[in-house]
Steps between C-alpha positions, in 0.01 A plus 500: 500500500882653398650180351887514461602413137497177374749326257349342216687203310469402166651252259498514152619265188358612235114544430566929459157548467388329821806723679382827363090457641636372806677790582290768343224379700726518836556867367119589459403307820775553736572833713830607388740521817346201626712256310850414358468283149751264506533293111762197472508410142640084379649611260164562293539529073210643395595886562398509872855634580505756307195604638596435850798733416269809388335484844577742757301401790627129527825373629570218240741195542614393166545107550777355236320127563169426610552431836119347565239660711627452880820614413404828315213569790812455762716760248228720525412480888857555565540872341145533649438817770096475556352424857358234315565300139275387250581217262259562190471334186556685159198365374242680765318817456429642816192700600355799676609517871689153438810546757320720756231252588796248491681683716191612759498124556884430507582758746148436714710296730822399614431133454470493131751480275380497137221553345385430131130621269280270306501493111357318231770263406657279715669146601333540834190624689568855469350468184118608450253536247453789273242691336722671263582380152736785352766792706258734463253329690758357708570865647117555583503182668784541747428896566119342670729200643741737646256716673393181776436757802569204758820357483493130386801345638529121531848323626599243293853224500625643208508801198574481170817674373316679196469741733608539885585764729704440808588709781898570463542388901363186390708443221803608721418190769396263225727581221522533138352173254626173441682527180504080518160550321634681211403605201129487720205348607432386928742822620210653548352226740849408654496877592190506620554251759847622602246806611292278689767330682629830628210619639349698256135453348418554058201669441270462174354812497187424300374909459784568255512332125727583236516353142820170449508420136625202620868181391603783260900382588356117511161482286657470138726172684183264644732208522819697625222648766416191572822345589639789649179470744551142604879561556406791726216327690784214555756780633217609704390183652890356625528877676201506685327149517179562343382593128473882493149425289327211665585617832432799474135559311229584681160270505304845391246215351431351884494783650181658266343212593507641898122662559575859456247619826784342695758776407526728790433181769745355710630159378717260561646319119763244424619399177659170528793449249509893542841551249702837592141632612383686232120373529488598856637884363226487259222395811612776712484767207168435441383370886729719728368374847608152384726350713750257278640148536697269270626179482785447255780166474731716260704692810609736269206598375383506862770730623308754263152439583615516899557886377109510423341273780489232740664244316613121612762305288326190434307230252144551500404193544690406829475738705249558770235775445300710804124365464252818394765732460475675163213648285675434198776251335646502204626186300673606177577222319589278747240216521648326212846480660340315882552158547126477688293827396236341649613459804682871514187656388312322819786652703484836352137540549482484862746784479267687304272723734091456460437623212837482375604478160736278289655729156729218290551420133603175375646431116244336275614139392236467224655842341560456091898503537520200795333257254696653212790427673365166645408408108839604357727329801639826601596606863267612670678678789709768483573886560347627196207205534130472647626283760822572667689270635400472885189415368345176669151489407278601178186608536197519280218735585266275666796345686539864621157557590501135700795605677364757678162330558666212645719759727157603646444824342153625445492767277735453215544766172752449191607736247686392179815654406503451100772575271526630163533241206600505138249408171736123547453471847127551476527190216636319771300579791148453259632161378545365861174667590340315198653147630290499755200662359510818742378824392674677845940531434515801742720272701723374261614895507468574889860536560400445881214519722410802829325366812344660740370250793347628806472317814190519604449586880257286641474141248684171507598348180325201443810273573550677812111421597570147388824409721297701797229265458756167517672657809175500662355148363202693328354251200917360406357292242342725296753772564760297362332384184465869434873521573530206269301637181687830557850336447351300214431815313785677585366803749754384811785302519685354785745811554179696504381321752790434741546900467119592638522230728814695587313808548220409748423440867431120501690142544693491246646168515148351535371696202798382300453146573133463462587636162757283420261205585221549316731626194657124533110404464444679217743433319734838487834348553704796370336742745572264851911512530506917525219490786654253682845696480349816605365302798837374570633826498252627774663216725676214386378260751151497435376153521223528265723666233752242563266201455296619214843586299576139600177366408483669129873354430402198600178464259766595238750222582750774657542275811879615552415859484161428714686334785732828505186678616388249732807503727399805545246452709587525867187356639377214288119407540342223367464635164785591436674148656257312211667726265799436597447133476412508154786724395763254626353249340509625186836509544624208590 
């Protein structure tokens, strides 16, 4: 293909050495005629001007301040005359064929308006490992990585500004960067969305690789870095509504978790709490006959992932869901934040075809840094903490694991997510393992726990069985003593069981009652009030609901409160009327 030339952009304070390979290897690897070289210089101190000076095939703007990085890019792009511009780090070394299988890509249609390579340092997920220790084998490495005879293209939310080529039409509709995010850091992203928003898709092209030395401006300044980040991310946030990290990151870890036979099969996959959509890019790159659906409350963050798929503006946990409808869902991180995740996991499965699959992760309460911070009396919740701070619920991992067996899956898988820990951590994490004489602390580490919970397609749960056998008066005793022991030890709960009963074809009310009965029998107190509400909710006239709230309130010496529920009752019988009786003479 005859690519017109492209203008490539580079800033420089400083760091001569970095400069001089980065250019030499554009030289070496680089058609001549194809490009223009375009250097802006902040005012560097270390000889780079001079240098700049000697060259004959750059055009050089001599800053007398440094004016930051979107500013000097925007110098730059102005005096620019490519078809398209690339904004490249001084501290890359590019490689064989580097802008022509860029530019296959960028100019492989008229939708796409920038593309970027992978490398082996970066803040984001264009990063990938490397085999190559030294230069010299770094070259060997990238002329075999190079060479990928099938284009690997995958479209992604956003590209990292090390180095990004854009169409000049595109820049022309969209404009030049924000300088509000000078000296640097989230231009990039702000950019990148500005694409998106005009109609234009970013491309990762993952067939070209050159080498990023990587923070050579920033890396000597951690805290400055730092700080200069958060102020950024802050910018970035009160422009667009969402954090240009969170948001934006795809769940690469849920999605290997898919079964990979499934790849060229139609499918139909939501990710609830779906974020500017980046998961659902990542599905479709690797399962391209999946059709995509999100649910997201942040509308901002929606507006993006509309771009991507069939998206509704919502909370998860509200909203109605179309029963066997999806082959896959995805819950990142979400669990923790539900009021009931009991209850919206019994909702969600019956949206899950036969067969279907659940993919979530949910943060590990019993990691080594809650209890720290539990044992010291600092905050637990936070931005830059474990638990953030819509966080509702902690979970351990067998509090995990009886979550989704109480939900009524059948076939449940975890994988733990561990981090890495310093020689004083791992003093810390042994001592609390030695407290309670445990040999196993791989959970103290596991930063979070990976499901993967398939309904099965032809099998109650075993509450399900049990509140079919009630409906249909099929050994009640014995079926709620079972109930009983399993409250007892934990395995349901009363919103589990109000949301099954929820989900199946039987009398409800009566179920509920007969329940709420034989729990006054036995004693569970705690677990009557919520069935009897959910009854009420069904229809707020039902005598039997009515008299047995009446009834419990009276054993408790709520007479007041128990002759609310009475009046209630349009047709009084005779049990009811002997109620009654006693009720009002409590009260006088």
């Amino acid at each position: 293909m005859n690519h017109k030339k492209t203008s490539i952009i580079i800033l420089t304070y400083n760091k001569l050495e970095y400069t001089q390979a980065c250019i030499e290897s554009i030289r070496k690897y680089t058609p001549r005629g194809t490009y223009q070289l375009i250097v802006v210089d902040n005012l560097s101190t270390d000889g780079t001007r001079d240098w700049l000076a000697e060259q004959t095939d750059i055009l050089t703007i001599f800053n007398e301040e440094n004016v930051g990085f979107p500013k000097g890019c925007n110098q730059g792009m102005e005096l620019s005359t490519g078809d398209s511009i690339l904004l490249l780090n001084n501290d890359v070394v590019v490689t064989e064929n580097w802008l022509k299988l860029m530019n296959d890509c960028l100019y492989s249609s008229d939708e796409i308006g920038a593309v970027g390579p992978v490398t082996n340092s970066a803040y984001g997920d264009q990063e990938i490992a490397v085999s190559y220790s030294t230069l010299d084998e770094m070259w060997d490495f990238a002329n075999t990585y190079n060479l990928t005879a099938e284009p690997d293209w995958e479209r992604r939310l956003k590209l990292i500004g090390f180095c990004m080529l854009i169409k000049k039409e595109a820049v022309d509709q969209v404009g030049l960067l924000d300088e509000a995010f000078t000296p640097g850091m989230c231009e990039d992203s702000d950019y990148s969305f500005r694409l998106l928003k005009s109609g234009f898709e970013l491309i990762l092209c993952r067939n070209v690789f050159i080498h990023h030395f990587g923070s050579t401006s920033f890396g000597e300044m951690p805290e400055q870095r730092q700080r200069l980040w958060n102020r950024n991310r802050e910018k970035f946030e009160e422009k667009w509504g969402f954090h240009t990290s969170y948001h934006a990151q795809p769940r690469e870890d849920l999605v290997q978790l898919m079964n990979e036979q499934d790849r060229y099969k139609k499918m139909n996959i939501l990710d609830i709490g779906c974020a500017c959509g980046a998961t659902l890019l990542n599905v479709k790159y690797k399962y391209p006959n999946a059709e995509l659906f999100g649910i997201e409350k942040n509308e901002h963050a929606a507006s993006i992932a509309g771009l991507i798929g069939n998206v509704t503006i919502g909370d998860g946990e509200t909203i109605s869901y179309e029963a066997e409808a999806y082959d896959y869902i995805i819950l990142g991180d979400i669990l923790q934040q539900m009021k009931d995740p009991w209850k919206f996991l019994a909702r969600v499965k019956e949206s899950l075809k036969p067969n279907g699959t659940i993919l979530a992760s949910i943060p590990n309460a019993t990691h080594y840094s809650v209890i720290f911070s539990l044992m010291k009396s600092k905050s637990l919740y936070g931005k830059n903490e474990m638990l953030d701070h819509d966080t509702l619920r902690l979970f351990s991992l067998s509090e995990v694991q009886r979550l989704f067996v109480q939900s009524g899956f059948d076939e449940i898988g975890y994988k733990m997510i561990n981090n890495e820990v310093s020689t004083l951590e791992q003093r810390f994490i042994d001592q609390l393992s030695s407290l309670v004489g445990s040999n196993d602390n791989t959970h103290l580490t596991a930063v979070k726990y990976l499901i993967r919970a398939t309904r099965s397609k032809n099998s109650y749960s075993s509450l399900e069985i049990l509140l079919e056998q009630i409906n249909r008066g099929i050994d009640v005793n014995e079926t709620v003593l079972e109930m009983t022991s399993m409250l007892k030890d934990g395995s349901i709960n009363s919103s589990m069981i109000i949301s099954t009963v929820n989900t199946l074809e039987i009398d409800r009310q009566l179920v509920l009652n007969i329940l709420a009965n034989q729990f006054f029998i036995h004693g569970l107190y705690n677990d009557i009030i919520p069935l009897l509400n959910a009854s009420l909710e069904i229809n707020s006239k039902h005598y039997d609901t009515l008299y047995n709230y009446a009834s419990l309130l009276h054993s408790i010496g709520a007479d007041r409160e128990a002759l609310m529920y009475l009046n209630q009752i349009e047709e009084k019988d005779h049990e009811s009327g002997h109620l009654l009786e006693k009720v009002l003479n409590n009260l006088i």
